[in-house]
N, C-alpha and C positions, 0 to 999 in steps of 0.2 A: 509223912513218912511213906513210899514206894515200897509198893506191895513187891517181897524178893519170890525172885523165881519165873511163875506160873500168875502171873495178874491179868494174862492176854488170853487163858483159855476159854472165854464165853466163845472171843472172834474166833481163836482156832476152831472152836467146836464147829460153829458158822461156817467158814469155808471146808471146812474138812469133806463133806459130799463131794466140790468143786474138784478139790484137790482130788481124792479118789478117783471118780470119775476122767479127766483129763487125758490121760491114753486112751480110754476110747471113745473121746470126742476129737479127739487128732484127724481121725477119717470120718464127718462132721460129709462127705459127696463134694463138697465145692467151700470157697470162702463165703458165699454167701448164706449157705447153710447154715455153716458154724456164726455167721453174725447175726443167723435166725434163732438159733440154736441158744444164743448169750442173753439174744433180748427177749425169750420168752423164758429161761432160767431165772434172770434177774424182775419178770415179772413177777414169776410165782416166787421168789426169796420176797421181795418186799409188800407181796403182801400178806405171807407170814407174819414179817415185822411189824405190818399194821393189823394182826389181829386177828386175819380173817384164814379160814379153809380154803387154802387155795383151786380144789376143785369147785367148791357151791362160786370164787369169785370168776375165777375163768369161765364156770358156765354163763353166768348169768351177763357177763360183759360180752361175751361171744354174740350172746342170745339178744344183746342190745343193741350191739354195734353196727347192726346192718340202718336203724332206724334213728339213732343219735346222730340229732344236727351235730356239724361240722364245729360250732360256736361253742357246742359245749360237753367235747371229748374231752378233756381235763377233769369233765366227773367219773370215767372212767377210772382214772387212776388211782392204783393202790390207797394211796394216804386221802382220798378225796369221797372214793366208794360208799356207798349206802344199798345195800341188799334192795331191789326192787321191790316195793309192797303188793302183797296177792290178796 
């Protein structure tokens, strides 16, 4: 039985920042901005979705990336991530 009404408002909830937001990402400087602008938003949304605080992951991949072979940037990624051990 289909939930009546309201069965979509997790996702609403979800994009609702997006949607907010949107007029004033409209003046984003350029298209490549805004297409910088989309993939570093949908970095930090998914790695929400996997888990993690998006500033402790953005630092710590920032803080890796200059020194991460080439072969194995896929550990970078949201769903793949493990916190470096100190």
């Amino acid at each position: 039985v289909p939930l009546q009404g309201t069965h979509n408002n997790w996702i609403e909830n979800q994009i609702r920042p997006i949607a907010i937001g949107r007029k004033n990402w409209l003046f984003a400087g350029s298209l490549r901005a805004g297409k910088r602008a989309a993939a570093i938003m949908s970095l930090i949304q998914s790695a929400r979705l996997n888990g993690h605080e998006p500033y402790a992951y953005l630092k710590d991949v920032l803080t890796r990336l200059p020194t991460q072979p080439q072969s194995r940037i896929g550990e970078l990624l949201p769903h793949r991530w493990r916190p470096e051990s100190t």
